[in-house]
N, C-alpha and C positions, 0 to 999 in steps of 0.2 A: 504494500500500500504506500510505502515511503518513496516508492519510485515513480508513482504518477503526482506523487505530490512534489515531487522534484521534477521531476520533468514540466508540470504546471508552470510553477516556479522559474523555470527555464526559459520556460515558451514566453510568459509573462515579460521580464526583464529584457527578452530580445526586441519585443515588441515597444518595451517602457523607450528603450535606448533607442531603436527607430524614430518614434512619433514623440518623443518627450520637447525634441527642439520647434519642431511645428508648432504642436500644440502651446507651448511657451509663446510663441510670437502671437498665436490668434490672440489670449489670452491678455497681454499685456498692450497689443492693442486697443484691446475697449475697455481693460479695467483699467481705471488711474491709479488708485491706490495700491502698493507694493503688497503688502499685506493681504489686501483682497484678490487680489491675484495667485498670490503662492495660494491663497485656501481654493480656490476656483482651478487651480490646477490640480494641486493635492485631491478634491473632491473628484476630478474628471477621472485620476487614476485609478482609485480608488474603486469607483463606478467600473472601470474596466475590471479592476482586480475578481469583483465581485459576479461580473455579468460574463468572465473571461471564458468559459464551458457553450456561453448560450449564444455570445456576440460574433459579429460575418470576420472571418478568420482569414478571407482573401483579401483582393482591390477594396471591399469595401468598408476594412477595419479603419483606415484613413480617416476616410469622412464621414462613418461613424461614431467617430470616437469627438470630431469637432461639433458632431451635432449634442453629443452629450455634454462637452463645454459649453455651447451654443446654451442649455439648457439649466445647465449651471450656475452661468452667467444672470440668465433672467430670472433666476430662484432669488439668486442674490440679489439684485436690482430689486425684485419683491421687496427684496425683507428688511433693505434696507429704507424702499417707502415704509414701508407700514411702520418702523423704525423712527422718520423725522417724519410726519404727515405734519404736525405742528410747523415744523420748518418750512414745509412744501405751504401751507396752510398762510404764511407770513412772506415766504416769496410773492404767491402771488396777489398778495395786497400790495406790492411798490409798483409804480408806475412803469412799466415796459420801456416805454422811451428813455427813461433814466440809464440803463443795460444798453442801450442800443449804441452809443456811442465808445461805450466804456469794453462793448467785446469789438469793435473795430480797430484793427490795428493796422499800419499803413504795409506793414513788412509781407502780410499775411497772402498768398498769390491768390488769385482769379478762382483758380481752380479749387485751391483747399476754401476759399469761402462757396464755391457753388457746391461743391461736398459737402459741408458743414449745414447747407438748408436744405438736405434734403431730408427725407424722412429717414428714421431710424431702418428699418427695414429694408428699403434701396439700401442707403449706406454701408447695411451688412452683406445685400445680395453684391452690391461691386467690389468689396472689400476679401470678398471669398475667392473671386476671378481673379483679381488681380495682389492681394497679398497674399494667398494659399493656396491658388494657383491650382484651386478644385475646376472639374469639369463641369459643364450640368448634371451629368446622370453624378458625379460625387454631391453636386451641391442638394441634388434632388435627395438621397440620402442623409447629408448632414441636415436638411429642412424637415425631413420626413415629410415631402411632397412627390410631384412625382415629377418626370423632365420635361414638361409640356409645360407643366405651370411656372416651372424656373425660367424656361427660356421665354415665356412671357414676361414674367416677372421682370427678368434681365433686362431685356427687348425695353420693357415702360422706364424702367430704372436708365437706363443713358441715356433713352431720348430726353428724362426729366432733367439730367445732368446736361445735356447739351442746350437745352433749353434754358437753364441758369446761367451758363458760360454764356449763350448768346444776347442773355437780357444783359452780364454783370459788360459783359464786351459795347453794347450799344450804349449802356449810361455811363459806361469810362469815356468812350469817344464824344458823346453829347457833352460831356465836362469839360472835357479838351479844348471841344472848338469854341465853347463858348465861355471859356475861360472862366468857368465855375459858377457864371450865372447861367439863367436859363434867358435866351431869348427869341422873340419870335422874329425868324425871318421872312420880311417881305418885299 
């Protein structure tokens, strides 16, 4: 019996040491907190340790394994509302516009602000393409959806991205030429 619990063990650790660096990068991109991250990684393995007999043992243990971070992730984001709802409760009594100048920063590019408004969910489906470098049938996996819906998904998700580059492009150039006022040409 000591030999399948070793060879588990085995299988486990080759697997940890494969997907430990990935999984690290997904991770510490959407959590800020260092802390909340080593626990959102720690839980992800953890999750495998346990699921290791029943979870997809080929291609699909990858983005599997991101879909349980994926999962993780928004446990935590749970728990940490339900945690400051007070806080969240007092954010949204200050006036919007107050924040609005104070998250603009001049350094910040085109691009990472048309990223930054876009919704949570685009953000993670383009963030999966192109920082984890999942396919759709992976990302359909890590979503638990199926490839039809991602690659629509995807599809809405750049045209919205292009869409904000094209709007943040026409009102940098309307600033330009009218040298920060607005005026009507006639």
């Amino acid at each position: 019996m000591a030999v399948g619990v070793d060879e588990r063990r085995e299988r486990f650790e080759a697997v940890y040491r494969a997907l430990y660096a990935p999984i690290c990068g997904y991770v510490l991109r959407r959590v800020r907190d260092p802390e909340d991250a080593a626990e959102v990684i720690a839980e992800t393995f953890a999750t495998l340790w346990r699921r290791f007999d029943a979870c997809p043992q080929s291609e699909e243990l990858r983005p599997w394994l991101f879909g349980v971070a994926r999962r993780v992730i928004a446990n935590q984001r749970r728990g940490n509302r339900r945690r400051t709802a007070l806080g969240e409760r007092l954010a949204a009594s200050i006036d919007p516009a107050a924040g609005e100048t104070a998250g603009t920063h001049e350094e910040t590019s085109a691009f990472a602000r048309a990223f930054a408004a876009l919704s949570e969910p685009d953000r993670e489906l383009l963030s999966l393409v192109a920082w984890e470098g999942l396919t759709t049938d992976e990302i359909a996996v890590a979503l638990g959806t199926n490839r039809a819906a991602v690659r629509l998904r995807l599809h809405r998700a750049r045209r919205r991205l292009r869409d904000t580059l094209t709007r943040t492009a026409d009102a940098q150039a309307s600033i330009r030429l009218t040298g920060g006022e607005e005026h009507e040409w006639t």
